[in-house]
C-alpha positions in Angstrom: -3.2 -124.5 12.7 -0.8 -122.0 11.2 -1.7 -118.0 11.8 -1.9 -117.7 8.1 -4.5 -120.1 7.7 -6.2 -119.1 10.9 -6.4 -116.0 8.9 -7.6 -117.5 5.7 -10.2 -118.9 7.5 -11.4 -116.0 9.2 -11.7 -113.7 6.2 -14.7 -116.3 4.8 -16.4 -115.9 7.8 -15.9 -112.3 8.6 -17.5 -109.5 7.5 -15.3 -107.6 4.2 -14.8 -104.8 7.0 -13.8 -107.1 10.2 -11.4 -109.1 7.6 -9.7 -106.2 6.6 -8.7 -105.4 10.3 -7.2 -109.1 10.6 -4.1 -107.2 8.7 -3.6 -105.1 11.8 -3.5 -108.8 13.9 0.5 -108.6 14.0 2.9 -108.3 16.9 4.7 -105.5 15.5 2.3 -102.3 16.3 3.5 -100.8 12.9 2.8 -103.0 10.2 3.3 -100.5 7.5 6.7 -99.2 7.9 9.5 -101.1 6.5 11.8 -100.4 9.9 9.8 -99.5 12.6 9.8 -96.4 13.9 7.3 -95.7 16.7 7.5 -92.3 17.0 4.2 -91.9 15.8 1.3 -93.5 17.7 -0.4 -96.1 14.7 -3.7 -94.7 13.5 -6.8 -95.8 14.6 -8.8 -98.7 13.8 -12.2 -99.0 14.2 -11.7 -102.4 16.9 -11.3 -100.7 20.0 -9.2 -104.1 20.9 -6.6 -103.8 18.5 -6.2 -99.8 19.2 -5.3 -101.0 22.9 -3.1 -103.8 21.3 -1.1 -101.4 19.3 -0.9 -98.8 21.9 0.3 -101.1 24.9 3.1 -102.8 22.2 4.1 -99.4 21.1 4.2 -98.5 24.3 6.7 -101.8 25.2 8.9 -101.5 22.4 9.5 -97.6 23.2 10.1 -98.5 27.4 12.2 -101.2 26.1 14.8 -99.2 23.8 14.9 -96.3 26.7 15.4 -99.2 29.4 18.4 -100.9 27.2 19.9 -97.1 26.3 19.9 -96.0 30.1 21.4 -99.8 30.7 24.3 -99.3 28.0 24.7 -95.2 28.9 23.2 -94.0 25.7 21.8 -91.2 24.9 18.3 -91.5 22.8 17.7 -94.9 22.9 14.1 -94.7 22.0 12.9 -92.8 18.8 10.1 -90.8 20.9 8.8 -90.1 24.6 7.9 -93.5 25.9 4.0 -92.9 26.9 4.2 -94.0 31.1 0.7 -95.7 30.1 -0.1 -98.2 30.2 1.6 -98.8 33.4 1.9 -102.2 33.4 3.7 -102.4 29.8 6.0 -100.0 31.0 6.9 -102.0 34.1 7.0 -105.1 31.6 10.1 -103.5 29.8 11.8 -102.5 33.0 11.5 -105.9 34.2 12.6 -107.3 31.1 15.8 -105.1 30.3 16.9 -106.3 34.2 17.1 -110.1 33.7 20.3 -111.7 32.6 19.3 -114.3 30.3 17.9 -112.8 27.0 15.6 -116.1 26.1 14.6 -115.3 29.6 13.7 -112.0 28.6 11.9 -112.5 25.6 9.8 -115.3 27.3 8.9 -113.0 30.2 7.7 -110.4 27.2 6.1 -113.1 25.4 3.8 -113.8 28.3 3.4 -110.5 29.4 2.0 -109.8 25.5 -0.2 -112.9 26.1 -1.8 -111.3 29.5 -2.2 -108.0 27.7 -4.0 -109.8 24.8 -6.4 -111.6 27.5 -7.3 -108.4 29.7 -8.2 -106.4 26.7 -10.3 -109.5 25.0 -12.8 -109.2 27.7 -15.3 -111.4 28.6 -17.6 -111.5 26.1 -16.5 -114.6 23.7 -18.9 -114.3 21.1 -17.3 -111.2 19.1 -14.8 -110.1 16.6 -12.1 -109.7 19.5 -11.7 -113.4 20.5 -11.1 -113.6 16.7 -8.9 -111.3 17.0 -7.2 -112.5 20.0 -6.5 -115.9 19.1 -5.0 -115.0 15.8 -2.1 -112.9 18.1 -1.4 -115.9 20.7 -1.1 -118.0 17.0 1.3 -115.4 16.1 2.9 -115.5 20.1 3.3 -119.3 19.6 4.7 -119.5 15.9 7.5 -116.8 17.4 7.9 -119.0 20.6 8.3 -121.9 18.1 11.3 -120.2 16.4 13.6 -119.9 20.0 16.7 -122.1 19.1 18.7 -122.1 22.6 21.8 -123.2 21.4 21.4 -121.2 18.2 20.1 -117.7 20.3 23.5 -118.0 22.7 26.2 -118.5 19.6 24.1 -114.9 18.4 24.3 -113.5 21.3 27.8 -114.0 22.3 28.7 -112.8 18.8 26.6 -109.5 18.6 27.5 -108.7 22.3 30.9 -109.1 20.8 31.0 -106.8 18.1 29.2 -104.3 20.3 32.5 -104.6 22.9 34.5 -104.2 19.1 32.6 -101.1 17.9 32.9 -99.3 21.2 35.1 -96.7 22.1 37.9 -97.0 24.8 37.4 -95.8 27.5 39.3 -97.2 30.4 36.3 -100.0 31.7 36.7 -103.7 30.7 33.3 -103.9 28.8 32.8 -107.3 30.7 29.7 -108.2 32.0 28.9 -108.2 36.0 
């Protein structure tokens, strides 16, 4: 089943209320801004589940662009103070920015999101979170669906090349280690 009819589904059995947090059931901790921005923690919901979702991505996507500045020497990667908490989705993003392969990257993020989705589920299965849940690891697996290998390298080799285009010389070979 697709995340968009999981969805469907879910608001005709939901209550009007616990449907219209289904919107905040994204990957992306900012849903409402057209570019995300982060700098702003998202307002609260009233799921105490997704409020830890949102705040552990937020918290990833902020380690990750201060990871990949201090790896590429820039200053400001990230658009605000990286929260250290919590700990574990700031280790994610160190962990992540350090591996050579970007697919294996993104798969190490994907299933750290997918650990971070089942800790803060909890235990009790009978509740609007395992609703809530599942609808994310749809949206986790339509994403991991999408990976193209041959595809991802040919767009990698040519962003990482207009990157070593756009930059300045300054006496080092750009080539990686």
């Amino acid at each position: 089943m697709s995340s968009a009819a999981f969805r469907e589904l879910c608001k005709t059995a939901l209550s009007p209320a616990d449907a219209a947090l289904l919107d905040f059931c994204v990957l992306d901790p900012d849903p409402v801004s057209a570019e995300p921005v982060y700098g702003e923690a998202p307002a609260a919901t009233s799921s105490a589940f997704l409020n830890k979702w949102r705040h552990w991505e937020r918290t990833l996507r902020l380690n990750l662009a201060r990871y990949r500045a201090q790896r590429l020497k820039r200053e400001g990667g990230a658009p605000a103070d990286p929260p250290e908490d919590p700990a574990d989705a700031t280790a994610t993003a160190k962990a992540a920015v350090s591996m050579e392969s970007p697919l294996e990257a993104e798969l190490f993020l994907d299933k750290s999101r997918w650990d971070a989705i089942e800790a803060f589920q909890g235990l009790d299965y009978f509740n609007r979170n395992t609703i809530y849940a599942y609808l994310l690891k749809l949206l986790l697996m339509e994403r991991r669906s999408l990976f193209r290998i041959e595809e991802g390298v040919r767009e990698y080799q040519g962003l990482y090349a207009s990157i070593l285009a756009a930059r300045p010389d300054d006496g080092e070979s750009g080539e990686p280690k």
